[in-house]
Structures are given as C-alpha cells and as structure tokens.
VMD Tcl script that builds the backbone (N, CA, C; Angstrom):
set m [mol new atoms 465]
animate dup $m
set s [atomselect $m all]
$s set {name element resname resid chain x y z} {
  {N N UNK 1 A 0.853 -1.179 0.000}
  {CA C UNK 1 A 0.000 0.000 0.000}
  {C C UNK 1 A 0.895 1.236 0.000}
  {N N UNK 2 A 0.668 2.258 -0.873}
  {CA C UNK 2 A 1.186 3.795 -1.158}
  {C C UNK 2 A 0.394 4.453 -0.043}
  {N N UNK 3 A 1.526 5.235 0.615}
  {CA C UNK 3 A 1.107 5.792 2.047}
  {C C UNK 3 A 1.489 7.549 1.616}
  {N N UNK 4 A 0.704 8.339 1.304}
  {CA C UNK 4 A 0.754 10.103 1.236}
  {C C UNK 4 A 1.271 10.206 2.513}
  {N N UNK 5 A 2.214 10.990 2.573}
  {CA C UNK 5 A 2.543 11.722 4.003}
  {C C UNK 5 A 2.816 13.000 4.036}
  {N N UNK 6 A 2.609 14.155 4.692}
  {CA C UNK 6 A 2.651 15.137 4.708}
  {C C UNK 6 A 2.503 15.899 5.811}
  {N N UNK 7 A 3.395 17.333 5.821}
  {CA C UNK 7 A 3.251 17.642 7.867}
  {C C UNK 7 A 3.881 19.252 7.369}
  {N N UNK 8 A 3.013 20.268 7.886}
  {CA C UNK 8 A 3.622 21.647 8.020}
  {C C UNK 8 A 4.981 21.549 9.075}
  {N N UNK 9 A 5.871 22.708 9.138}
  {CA C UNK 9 A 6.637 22.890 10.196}
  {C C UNK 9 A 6.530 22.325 11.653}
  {N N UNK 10 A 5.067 22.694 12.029}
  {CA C UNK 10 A 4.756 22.286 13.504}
  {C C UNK 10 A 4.457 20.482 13.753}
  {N N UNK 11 A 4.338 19.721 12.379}
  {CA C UNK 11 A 3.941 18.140 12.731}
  {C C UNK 11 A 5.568 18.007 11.819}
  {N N UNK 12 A 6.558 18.375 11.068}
  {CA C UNK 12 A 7.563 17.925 11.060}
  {C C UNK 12 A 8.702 16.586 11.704}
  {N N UNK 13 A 8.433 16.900 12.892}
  {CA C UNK 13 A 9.264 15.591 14.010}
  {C C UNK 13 A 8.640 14.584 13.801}
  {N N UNK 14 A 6.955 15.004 14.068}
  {CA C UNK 14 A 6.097 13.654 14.136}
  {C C UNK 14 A 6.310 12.614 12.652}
  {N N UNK 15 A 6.265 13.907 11.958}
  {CA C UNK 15 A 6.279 13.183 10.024}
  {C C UNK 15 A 6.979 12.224 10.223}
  {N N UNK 16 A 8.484 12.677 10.436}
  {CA C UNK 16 A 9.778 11.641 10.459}
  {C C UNK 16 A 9.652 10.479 10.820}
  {N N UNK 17 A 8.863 10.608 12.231}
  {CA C UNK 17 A 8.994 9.531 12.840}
  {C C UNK 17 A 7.896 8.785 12.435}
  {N N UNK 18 A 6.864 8.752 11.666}
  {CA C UNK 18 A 5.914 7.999 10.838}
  {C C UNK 18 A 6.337 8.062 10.270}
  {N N UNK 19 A 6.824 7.906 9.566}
  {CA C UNK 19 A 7.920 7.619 7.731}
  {C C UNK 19 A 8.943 6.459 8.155}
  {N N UNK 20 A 9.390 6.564 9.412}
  {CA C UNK 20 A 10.339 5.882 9.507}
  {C C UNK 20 A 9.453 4.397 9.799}
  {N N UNK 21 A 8.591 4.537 10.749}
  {CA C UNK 21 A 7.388 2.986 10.816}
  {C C UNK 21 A 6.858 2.780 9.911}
  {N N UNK 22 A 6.184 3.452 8.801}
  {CA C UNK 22 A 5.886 3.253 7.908}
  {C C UNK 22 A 6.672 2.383 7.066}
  {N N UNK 23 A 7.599 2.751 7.034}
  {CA C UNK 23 A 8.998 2.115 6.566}
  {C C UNK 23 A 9.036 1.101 7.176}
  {N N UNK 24 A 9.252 0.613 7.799}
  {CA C UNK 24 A 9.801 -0.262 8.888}
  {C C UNK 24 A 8.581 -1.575 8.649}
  {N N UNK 25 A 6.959 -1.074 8.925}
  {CA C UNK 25 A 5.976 -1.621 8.748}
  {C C UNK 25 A 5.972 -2.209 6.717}
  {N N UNK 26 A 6.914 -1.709 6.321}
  {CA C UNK 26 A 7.292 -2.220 4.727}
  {C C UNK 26 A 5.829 -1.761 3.696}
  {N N UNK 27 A 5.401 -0.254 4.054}
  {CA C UNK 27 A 4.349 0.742 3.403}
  {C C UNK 27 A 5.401 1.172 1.950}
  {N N UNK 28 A 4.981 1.666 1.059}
  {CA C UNK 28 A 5.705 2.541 0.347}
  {C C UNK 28 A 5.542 4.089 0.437}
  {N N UNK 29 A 6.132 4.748 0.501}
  {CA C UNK 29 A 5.823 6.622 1.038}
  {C C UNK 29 A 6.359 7.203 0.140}
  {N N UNK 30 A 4.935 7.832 0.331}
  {CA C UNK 30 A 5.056 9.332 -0.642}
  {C C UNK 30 A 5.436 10.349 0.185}
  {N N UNK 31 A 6.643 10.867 0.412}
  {CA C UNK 31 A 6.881 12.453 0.887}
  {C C UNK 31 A 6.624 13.434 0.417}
  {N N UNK 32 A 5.670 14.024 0.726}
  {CA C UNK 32 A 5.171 15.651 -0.124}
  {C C UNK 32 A 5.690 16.792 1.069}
  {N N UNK 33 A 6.308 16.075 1.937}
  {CA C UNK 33 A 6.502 17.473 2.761}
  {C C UNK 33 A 5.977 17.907 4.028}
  {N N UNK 34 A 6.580 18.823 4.294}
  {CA C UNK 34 A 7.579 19.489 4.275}
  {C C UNK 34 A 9.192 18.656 5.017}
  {N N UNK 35 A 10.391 19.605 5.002}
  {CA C UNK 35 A 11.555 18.731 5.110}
  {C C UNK 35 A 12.408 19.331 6.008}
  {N N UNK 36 A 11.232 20.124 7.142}
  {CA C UNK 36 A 12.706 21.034 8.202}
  {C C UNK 36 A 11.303 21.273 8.623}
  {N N UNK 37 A 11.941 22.070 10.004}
  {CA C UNK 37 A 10.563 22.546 11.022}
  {C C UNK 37 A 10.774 24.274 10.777}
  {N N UNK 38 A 11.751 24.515 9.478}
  {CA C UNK 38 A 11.023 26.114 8.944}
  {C C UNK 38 A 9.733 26.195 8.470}
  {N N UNK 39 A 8.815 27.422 8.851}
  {CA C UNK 39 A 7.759 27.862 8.882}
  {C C UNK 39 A 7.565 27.876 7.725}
  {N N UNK 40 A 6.269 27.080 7.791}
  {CA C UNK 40 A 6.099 26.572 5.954}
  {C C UNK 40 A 4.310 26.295 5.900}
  {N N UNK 41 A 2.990 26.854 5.609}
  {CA C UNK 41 A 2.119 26.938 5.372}
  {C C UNK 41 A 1.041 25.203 4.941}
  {N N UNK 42 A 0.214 25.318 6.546}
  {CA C UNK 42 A -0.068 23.553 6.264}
  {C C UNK 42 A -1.229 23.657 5.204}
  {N N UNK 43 A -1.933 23.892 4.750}
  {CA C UNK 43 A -2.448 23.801 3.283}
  {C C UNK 43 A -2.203 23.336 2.165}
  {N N UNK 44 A -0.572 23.401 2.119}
  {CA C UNK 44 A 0.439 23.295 0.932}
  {C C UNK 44 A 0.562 21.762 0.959}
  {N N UNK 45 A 0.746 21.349 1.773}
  {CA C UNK 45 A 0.742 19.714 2.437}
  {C C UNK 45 A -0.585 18.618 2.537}
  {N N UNK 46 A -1.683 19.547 2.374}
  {CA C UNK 46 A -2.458 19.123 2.692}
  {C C UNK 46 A -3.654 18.517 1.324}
  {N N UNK 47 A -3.366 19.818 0.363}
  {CA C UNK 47 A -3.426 19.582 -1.073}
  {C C UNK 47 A -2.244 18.727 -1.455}
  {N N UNK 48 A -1.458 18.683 -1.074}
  {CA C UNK 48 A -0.447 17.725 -1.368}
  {C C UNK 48 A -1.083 16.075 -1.364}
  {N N UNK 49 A -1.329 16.166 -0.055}
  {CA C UNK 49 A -1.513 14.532 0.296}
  {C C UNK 49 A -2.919 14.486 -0.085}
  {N N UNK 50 A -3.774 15.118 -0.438}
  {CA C UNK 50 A -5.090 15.090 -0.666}
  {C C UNK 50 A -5.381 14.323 -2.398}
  {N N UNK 51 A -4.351 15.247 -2.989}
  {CA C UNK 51 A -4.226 15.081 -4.181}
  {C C UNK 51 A -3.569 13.845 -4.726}
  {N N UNK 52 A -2.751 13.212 -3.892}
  {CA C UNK 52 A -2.173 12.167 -4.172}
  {C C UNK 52 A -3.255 10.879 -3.896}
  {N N UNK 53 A -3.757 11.420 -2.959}
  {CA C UNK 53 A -5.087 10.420 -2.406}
  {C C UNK 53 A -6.195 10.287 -3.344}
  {N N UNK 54 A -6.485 11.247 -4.004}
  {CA C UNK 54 A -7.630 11.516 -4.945}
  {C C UNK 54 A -7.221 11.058 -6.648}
  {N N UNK 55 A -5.886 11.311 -6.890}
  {CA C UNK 55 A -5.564 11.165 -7.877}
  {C C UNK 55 A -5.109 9.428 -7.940}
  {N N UNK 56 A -4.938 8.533 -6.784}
  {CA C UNK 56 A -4.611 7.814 -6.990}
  {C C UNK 56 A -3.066 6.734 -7.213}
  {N N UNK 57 A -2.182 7.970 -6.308}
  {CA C UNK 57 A -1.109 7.578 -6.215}
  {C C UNK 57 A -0.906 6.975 -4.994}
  {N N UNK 58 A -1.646 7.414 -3.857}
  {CA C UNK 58 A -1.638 6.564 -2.864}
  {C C UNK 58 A -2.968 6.393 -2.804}
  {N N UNK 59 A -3.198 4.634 -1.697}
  {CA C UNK 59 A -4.337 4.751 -1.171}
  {C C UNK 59 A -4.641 5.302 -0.075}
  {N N UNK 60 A -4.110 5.854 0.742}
  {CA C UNK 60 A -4.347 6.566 1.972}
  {C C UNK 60 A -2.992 7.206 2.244}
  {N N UNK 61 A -3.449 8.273 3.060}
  {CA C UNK 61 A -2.624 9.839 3.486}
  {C C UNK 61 A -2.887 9.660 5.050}
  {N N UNK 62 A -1.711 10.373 5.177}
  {CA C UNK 62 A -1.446 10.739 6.521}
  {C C UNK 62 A -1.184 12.229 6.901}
  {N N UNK 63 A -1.374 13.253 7.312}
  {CA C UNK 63 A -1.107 14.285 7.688}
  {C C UNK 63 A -1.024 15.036 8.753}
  {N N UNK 64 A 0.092 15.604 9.005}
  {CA C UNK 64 A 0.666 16.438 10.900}
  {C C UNK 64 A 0.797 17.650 10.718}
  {N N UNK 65 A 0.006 18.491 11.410}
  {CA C UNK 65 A 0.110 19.690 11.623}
  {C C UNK 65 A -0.226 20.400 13.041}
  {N N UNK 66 A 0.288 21.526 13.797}
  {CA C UNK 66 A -0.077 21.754 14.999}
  {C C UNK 66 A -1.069 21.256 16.243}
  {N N UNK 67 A -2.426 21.431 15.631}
  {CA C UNK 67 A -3.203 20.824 15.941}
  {C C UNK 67 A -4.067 20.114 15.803}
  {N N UNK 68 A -3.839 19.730 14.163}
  {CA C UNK 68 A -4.448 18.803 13.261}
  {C C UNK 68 A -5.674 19.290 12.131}
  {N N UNK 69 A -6.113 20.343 13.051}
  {CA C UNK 69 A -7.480 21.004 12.497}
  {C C UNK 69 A -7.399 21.405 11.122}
  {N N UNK 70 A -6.025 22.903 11.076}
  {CA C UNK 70 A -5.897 22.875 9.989}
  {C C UNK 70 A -5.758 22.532 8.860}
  {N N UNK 71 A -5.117 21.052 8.696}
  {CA C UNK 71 A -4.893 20.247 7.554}
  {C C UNK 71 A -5.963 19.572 7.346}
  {N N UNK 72 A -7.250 19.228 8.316}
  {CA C UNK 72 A -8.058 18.194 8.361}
  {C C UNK 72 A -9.319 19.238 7.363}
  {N N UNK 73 A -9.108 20.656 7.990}
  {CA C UNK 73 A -10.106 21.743 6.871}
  {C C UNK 73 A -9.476 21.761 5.571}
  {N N UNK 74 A -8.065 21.971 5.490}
  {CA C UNK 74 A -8.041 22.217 4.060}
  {C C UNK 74 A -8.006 20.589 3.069}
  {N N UNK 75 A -7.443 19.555 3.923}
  {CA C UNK 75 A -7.290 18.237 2.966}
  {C C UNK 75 A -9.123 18.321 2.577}
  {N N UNK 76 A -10.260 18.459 3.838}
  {CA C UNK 76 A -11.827 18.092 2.959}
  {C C UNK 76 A -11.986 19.048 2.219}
  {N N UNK 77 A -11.227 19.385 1.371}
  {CA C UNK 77 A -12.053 20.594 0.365}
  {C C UNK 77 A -11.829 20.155 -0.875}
  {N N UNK 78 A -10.978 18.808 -1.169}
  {CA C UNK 78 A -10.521 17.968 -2.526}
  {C C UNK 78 A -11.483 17.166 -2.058}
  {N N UNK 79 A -11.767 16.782 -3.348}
  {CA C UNK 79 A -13.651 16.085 -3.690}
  {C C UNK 79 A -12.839 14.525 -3.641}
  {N N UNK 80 A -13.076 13.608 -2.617}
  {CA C UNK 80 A -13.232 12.604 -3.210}
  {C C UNK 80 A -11.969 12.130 -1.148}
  {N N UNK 81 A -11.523 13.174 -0.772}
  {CA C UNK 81 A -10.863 13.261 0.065}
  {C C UNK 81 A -11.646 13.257 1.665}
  {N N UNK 82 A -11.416 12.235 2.545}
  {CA C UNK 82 A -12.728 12.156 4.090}
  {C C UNK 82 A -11.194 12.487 4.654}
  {N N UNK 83 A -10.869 13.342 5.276}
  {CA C UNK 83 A -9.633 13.594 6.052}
  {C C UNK 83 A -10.361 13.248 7.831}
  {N N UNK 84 A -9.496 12.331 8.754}
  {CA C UNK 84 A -9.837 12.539 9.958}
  {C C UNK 84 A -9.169 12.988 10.795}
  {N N UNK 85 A -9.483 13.749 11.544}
  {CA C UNK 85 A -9.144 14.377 12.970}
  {C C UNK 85 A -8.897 13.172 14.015}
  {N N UNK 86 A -7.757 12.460 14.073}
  {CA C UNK 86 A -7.876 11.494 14.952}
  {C C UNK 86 A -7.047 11.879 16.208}
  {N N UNK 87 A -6.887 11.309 17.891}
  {CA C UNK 87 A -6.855 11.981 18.665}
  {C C UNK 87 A -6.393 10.185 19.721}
  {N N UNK 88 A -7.337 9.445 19.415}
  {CA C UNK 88 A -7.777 8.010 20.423}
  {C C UNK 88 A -7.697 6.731 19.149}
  {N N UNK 89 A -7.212 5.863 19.817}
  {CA C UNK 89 A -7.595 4.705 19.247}
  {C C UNK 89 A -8.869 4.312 18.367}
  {N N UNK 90 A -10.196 4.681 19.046}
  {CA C UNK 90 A -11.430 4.567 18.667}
  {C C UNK 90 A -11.732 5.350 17.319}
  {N N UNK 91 A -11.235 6.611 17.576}
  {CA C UNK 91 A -11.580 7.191 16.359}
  {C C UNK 91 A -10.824 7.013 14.963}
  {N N UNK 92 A -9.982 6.444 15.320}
  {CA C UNK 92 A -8.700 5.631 14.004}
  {C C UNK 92 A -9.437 4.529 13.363}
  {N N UNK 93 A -9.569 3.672 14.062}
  {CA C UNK 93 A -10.521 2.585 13.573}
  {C C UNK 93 A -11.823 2.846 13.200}
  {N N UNK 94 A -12.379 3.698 14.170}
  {CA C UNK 94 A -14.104 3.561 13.565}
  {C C UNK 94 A -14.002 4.819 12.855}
  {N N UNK 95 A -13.278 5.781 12.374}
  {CA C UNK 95 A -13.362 6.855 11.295}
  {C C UNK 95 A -13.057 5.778 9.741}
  {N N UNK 96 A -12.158 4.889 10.038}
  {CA C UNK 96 A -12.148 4.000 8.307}
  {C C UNK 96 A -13.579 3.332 8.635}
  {N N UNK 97 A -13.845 2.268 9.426}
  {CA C UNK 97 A -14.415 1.286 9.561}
  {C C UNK 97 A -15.966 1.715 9.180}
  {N N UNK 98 A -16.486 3.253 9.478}
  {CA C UNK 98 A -17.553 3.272 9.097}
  {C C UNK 98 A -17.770 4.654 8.455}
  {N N UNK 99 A -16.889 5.383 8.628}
  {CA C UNK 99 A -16.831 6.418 7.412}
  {C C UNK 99 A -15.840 5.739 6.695}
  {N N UNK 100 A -15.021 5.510 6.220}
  {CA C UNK 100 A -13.872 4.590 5.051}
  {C C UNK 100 A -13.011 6.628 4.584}
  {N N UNK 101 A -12.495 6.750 6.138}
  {CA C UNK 101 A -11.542 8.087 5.971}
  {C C UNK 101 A -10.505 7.264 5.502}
  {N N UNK 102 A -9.918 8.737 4.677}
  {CA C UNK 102 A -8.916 7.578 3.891}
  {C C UNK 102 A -7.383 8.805 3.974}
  {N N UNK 103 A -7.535 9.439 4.784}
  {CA C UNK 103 A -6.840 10.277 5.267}
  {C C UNK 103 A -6.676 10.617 6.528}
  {N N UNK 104 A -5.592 9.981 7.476}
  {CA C UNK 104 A -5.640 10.424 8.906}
  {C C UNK 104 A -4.453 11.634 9.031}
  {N N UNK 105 A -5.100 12.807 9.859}
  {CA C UNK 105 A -4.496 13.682 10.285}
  {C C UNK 105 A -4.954 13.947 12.003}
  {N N UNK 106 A -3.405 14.210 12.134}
  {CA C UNK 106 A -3.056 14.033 13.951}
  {C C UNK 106 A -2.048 15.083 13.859}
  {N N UNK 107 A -2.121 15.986 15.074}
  {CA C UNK 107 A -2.027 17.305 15.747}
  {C C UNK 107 A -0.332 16.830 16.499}
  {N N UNK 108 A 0.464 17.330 15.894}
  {CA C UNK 108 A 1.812 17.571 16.327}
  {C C UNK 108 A 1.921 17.780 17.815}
  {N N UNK 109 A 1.131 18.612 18.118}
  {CA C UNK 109 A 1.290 19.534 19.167}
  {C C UNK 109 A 0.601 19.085 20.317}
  {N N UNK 110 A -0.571 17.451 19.723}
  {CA C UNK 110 A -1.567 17.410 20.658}
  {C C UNK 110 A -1.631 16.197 21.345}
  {N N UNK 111 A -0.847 15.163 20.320}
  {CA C UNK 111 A -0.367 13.618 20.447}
  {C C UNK 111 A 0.675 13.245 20.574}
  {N N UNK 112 A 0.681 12.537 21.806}
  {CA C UNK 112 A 2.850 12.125 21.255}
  {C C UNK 112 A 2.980 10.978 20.875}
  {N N UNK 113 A 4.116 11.110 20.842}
  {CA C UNK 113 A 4.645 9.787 19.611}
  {C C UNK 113 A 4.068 8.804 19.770}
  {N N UNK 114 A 4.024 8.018 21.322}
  {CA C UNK 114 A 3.551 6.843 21.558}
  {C C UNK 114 A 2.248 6.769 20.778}
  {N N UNK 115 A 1.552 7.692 21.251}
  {CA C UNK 115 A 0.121 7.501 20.739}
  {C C UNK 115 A -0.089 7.815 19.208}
  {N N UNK 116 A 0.526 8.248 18.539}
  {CA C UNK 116 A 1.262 8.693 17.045}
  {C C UNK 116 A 1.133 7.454 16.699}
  {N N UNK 117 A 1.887 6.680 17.096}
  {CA C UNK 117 A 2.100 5.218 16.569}
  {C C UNK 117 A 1.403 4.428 16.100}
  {N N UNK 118 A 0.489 4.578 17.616}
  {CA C UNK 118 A -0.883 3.413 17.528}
  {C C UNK 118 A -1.848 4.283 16.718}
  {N N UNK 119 A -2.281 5.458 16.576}
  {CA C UNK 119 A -3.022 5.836 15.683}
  {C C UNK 119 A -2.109 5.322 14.194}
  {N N UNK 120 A -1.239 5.449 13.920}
  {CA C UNK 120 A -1.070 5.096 12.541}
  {C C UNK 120 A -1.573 3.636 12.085}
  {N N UNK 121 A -0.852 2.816 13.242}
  {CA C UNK 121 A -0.994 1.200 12.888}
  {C C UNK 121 A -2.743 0.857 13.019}
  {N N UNK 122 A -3.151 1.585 13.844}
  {CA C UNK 122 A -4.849 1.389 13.746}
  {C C UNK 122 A -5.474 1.871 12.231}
  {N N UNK 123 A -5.420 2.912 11.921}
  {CA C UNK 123 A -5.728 3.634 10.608}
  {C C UNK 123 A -5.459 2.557 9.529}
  {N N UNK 124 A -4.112 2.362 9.609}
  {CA C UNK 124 A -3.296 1.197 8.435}
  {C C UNK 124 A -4.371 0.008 8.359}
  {N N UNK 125 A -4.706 -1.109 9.666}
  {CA C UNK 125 A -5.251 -1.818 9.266}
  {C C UNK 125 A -7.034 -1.902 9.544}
  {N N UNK 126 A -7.242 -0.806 9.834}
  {CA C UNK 126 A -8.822 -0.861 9.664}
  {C C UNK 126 A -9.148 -0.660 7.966}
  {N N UNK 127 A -10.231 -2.053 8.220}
  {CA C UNK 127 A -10.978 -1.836 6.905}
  {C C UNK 127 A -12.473 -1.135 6.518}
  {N N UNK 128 A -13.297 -0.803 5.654}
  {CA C UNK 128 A -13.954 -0.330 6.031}
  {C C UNK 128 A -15.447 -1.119 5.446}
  {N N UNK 129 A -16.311 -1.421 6.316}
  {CA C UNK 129 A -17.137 -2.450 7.112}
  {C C UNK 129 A -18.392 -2.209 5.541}
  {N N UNK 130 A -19.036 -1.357 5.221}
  {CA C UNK 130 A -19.425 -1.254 4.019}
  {C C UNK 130 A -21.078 -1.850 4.451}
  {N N UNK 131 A -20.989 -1.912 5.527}
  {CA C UNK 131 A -22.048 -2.009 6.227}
  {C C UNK 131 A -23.351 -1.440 5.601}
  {N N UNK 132 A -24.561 -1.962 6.051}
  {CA C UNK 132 A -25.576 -1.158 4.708}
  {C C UNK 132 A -25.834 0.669 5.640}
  {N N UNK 133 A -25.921 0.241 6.189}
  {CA C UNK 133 A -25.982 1.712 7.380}
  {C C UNK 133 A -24.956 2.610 7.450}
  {N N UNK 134 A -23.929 1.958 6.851}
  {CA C UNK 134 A -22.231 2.718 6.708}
  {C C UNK 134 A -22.335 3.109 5.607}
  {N N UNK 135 A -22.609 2.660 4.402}
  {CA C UNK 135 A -22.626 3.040 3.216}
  {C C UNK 135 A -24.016 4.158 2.724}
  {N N UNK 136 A -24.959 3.437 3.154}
  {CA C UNK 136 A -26.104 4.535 3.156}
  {C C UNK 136 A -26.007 6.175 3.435}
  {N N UNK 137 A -24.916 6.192 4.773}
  {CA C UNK 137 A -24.255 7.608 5.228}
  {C C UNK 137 A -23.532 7.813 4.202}
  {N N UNK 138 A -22.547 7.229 3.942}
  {CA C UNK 138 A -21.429 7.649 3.216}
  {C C UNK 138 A -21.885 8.039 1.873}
  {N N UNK 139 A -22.912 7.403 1.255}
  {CA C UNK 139 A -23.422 8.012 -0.394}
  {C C UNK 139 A -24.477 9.291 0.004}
  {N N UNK 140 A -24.649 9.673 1.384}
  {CA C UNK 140 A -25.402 11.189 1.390}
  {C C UNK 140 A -23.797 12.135 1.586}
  {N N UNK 141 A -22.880 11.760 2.357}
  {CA C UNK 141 A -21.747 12.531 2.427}
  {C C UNK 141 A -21.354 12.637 1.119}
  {N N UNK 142 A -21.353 11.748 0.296}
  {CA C UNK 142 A -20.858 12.077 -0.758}
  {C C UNK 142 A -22.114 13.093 -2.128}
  {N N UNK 143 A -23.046 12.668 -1.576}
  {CA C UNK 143 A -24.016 13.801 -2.635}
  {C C UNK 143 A -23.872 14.765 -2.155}
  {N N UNK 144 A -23.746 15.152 -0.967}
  {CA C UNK 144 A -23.952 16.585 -0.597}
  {C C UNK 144 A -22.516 17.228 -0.954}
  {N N UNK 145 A -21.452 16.251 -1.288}
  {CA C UNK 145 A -19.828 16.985 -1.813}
  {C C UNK 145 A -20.497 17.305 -3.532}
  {N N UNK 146 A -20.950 16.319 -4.110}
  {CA C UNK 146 A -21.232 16.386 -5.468}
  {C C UNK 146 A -22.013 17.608 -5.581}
  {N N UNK 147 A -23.169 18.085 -4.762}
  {CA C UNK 147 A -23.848 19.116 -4.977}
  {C C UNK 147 A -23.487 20.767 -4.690}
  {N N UNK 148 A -22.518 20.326 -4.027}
  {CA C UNK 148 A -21.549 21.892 -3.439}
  {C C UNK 148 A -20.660 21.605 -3.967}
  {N N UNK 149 A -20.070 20.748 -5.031}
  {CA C UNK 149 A -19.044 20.854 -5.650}
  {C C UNK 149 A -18.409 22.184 -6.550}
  {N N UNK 150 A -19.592 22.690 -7.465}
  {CA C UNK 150 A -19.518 23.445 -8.208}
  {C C UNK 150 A -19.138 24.701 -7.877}
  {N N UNK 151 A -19.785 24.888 -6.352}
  {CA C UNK 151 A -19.354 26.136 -5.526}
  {C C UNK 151 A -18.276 26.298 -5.146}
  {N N UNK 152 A -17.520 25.211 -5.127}
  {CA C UNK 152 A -16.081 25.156 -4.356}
  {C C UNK 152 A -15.557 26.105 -5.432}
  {N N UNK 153 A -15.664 25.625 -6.626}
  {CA C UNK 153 A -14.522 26.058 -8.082}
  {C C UNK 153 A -14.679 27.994 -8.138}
  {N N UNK 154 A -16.058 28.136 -7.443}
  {CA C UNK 154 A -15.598 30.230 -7.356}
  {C C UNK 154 A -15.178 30.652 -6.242}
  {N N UNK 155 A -14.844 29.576 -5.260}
  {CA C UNK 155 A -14.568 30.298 -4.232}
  {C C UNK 155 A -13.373 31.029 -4.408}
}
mol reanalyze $m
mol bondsrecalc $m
mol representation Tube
mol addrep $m
C-alpha cells in the first residue's frame, strides 16, 4: 500500500517519525513534505496529500500539523478526500471502519509519539465495514460533496 505523508513545520518531528514505521511496517511513502521545522504553510501539504489520495497515487494519506485542524479543513475541500481528525484509538478505527476516511491527520502539538504510533498502525489496518448503514451515510456525504461541488470552483 502507497502511504501520502505530509506535515507543516509544527507536525515535522512527528512526520519523520511515521515515515520511519511506515517504513519499517514495509508501506511505500510518498513524501510531499515538508523537510525542516522552517515555517512553511499547512495547506500546501495538505493539497499535497489530498491530491495524491484523490488522484490515486496513494491509497491513503497521513497528515501532521499543529493541531491537526488545519490540515483536516483544508485536505476536505478535494472532492473525493474524508480527512480525519484522529486523537484516540477509537476514532482511528471507527473513522475507516464506518466512514472509510482515507486520510488520517493528527495534531503535532496534541499527540505524542507513543500515541502517534498506535493511531497510525490502527488507521493502516482498519478496513472499512461497508455495512448497509455505513454506506447509506457515506453516499449522502458524498451527494452533498457532489452538490456543493460546483461552488467550491468560485470560491
């Protein structure tokens, strides 16, 4: 599996050190960035890994930024992209398992490593359950992207 990774200045350390398990866990990685903890704009990263996710170069993204928020607003604004705010174990697993997020983003500033970890390896192997009640949600999340789609393009 092709793993997007991506982290402004402030999730930098964390990046590394998911790249390196990732690695280790024998993922293939995409580095989009950034490559130092100079002040560098998380948006840029976020379309980064969004785009790689959407376009199909990876199947799932990972993204670190301060407090996660920011990357988690700008990665949902690429159509086709469920970015999660993950924080706990629970929400790693049951954000794929019944939304099928296919993008986890975790807060530099808010998680440490230990728990860094296990959110990655949870994310990695949750699948997503496709459940008729899971999917039923997920094709209104997705009409209501299809129907505000058009609006996105004047913003």
């Amino acid at each position: 599996m092709r793993i997007a990774l991506g982290a402004d200045h402030a999730g930098f350390q964390l990046k590394e050190r998911v790249k390196a398990l990732l690695l280790q866990m024998k993922y293939e990685v995409i580095d989009v960035g950034t490559t130092s903890t100079e002040p560098v704009d998380y948006p840029d990263f976020a379309e980064a890994v969004g785009l790689a996710v959407q376009g199909g170069k990876a199947e799932r993204g990972i993204l670190v930024c301060g407090s996660g928020i920011g990357a988690s607003v700008a990665a949902n604004k690429i159509t086709g992209v469920r970015a999660g705010l993950c924080h706990d174990h629970y929400s790693a697993h049951q954000g794929v398992e019944h939304d099928d997020i296919n993008v986890l983003v975790m807060g530099g500033r808010v998680v440490g490593e230990a728990v860094a970890m296990e959110l990655v390896r949870t994310f990695l192997e949750a699948k997503y359950t496709g459940e008729e009640r899971h999917h039923r949600r997920l094709e209104k999340v997705k009409a209501i992207e299809r129907r505000f789609a058009g609006e996105r393009k004047s913003e």
